[in-house]
C-alpha positions as CSV (number, residue, x, y, z in Angstrom):
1,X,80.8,-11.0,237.5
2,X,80.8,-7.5,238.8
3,X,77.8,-5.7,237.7
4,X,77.8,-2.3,234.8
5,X,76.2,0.5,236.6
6,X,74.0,3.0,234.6
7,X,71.9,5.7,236.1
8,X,69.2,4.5,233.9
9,X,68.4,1.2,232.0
10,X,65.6,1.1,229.3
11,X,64.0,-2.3,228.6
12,X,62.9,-1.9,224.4
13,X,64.3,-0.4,221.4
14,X,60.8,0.9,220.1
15,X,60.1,4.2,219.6
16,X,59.4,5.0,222.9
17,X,62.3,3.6,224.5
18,X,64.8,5.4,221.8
19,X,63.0,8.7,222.8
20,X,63.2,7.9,226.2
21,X,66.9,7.3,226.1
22,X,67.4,10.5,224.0
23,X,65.4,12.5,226.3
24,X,67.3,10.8,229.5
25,X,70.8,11.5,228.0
26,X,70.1,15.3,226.7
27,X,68.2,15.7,230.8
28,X,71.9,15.3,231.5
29,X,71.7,11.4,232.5
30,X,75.6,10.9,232.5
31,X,74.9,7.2,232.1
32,X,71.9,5.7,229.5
33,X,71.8,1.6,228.9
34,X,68.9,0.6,226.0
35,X,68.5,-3.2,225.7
36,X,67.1,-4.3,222.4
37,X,66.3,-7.7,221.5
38,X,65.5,-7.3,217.7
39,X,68.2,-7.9,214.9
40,X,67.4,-4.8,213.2
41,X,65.6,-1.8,213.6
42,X,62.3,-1.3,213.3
43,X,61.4,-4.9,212.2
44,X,59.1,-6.6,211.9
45,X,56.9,-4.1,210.9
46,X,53.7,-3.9,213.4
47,X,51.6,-1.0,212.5
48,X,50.6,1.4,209.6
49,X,53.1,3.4,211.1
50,X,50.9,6.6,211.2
51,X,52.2,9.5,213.4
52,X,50.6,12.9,213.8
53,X,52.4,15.6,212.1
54,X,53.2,17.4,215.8
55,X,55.3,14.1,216.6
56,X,57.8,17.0,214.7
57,X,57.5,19.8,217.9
58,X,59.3,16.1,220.0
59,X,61.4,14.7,217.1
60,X,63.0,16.0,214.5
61,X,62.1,13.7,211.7
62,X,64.6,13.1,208.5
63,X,63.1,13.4,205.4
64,X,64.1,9.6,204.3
65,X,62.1,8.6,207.2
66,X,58.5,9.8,205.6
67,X,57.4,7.9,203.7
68,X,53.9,10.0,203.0
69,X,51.9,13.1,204.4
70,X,48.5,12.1,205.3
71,X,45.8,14.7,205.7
72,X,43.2,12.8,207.2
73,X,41.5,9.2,207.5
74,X,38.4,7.9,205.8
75,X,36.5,4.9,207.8
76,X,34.5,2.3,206.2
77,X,32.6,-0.3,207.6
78,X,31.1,-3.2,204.6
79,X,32.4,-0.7,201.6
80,X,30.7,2.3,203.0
81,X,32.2,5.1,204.2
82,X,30.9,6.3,207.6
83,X,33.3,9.1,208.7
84,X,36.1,11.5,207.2
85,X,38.4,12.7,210.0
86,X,40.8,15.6,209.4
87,X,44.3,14.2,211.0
88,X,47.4,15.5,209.6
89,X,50.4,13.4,210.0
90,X,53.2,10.7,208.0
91,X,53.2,7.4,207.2
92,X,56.8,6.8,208.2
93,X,59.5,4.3,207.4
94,X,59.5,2.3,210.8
95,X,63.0,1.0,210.4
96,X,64.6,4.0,209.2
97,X,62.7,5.8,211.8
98,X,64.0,4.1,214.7
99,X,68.0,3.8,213.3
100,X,67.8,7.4,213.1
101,X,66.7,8.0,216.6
102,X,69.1,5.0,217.7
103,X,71.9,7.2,215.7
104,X,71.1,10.4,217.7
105,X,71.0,8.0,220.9
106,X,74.4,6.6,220.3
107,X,75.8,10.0,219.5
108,X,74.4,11.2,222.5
109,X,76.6,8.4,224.5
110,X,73.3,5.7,225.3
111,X,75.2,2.3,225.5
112,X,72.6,0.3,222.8
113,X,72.8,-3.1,223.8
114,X,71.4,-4.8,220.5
115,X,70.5,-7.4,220.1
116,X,70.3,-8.2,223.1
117,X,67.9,-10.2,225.8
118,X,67.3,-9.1,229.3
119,X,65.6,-11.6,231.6
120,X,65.3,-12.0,235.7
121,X,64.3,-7.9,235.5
122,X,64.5,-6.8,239.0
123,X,64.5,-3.0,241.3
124,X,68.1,-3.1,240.8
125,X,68.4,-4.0,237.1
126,X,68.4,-7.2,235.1
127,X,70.4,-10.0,234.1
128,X,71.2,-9.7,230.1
129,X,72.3,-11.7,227.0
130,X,74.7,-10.5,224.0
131,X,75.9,-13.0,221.9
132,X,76.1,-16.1,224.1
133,X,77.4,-14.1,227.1
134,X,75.3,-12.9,230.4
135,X,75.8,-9.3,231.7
136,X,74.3,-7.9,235.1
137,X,73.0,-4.2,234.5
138,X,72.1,-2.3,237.6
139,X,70.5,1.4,237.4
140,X,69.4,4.1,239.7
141,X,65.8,3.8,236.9
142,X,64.2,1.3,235.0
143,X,62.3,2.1,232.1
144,X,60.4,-0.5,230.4
């Protein structure tokens, strides 16, 4: 098996891996890999999925993808509330969220490997499974 070369392999799907694979690919990265292992985007669900309203100066954010505007956070501890913090931001849709940034990805020419699962990660790349079948990926970067 001869191995696919990339100039840079990202290990997750997540937010942070999509944005790194946009950011890799618009830096001029003539070859991006992101291995995913999830189904679907964004799933399961495994935060509030709060942002800050400048996550909008990084991404550009599609309005299907908000799901509210938040102006700030109230804490309580035992029904009480001890603190009012001012803390714009969205409440976003976590799976539409992530398929729009792994649109922008693919459009930009990332190879999305999804679902995929890499395993035996190495300095040189790792060893990874699509659909009953084992692929070597080598890159110049990891991200993970």
């Amino acid at each position: 098996m001869k191995p696919r070369q990339y100039d840079i392999l990202i290990l997750g799907g997540g937010p942070a891996g999509l944005s790194a694979a946009i950011a890799a690919a618009e830096s001029g990265a003539t070859s991006v890999a992101l291995v995913e292992r999830k189904n679907r985007w964004g799933w399961p669900i495994q935060c509030a999925e709060l942002v800050p309203k400048l996550i909008g100066e990084t991404v550009t954010l599609e309005r299907d993808a908000i799901v509210h505007s938040v102006e700030g956070l109230r804490f309580y501890l035992e029904d009480e509330q001890i603190c009012c913090l001012r803390a714009p931001g969205y409440v976003l849709d976590r799976s539409r969220f992530e398929t729009m940034l792994a649109d922008r990805a693919a459009r930009l020419g990332v190879s999305l490997w999804q679902p995929a699962n890499a395993y035996a990660i190495s300095g040189q790349g790792a060893l990874v499974i699509q659909h009953g079948c084992q692929y070597e990926l080598e890159a110049k970067v990891i991200i993970g």
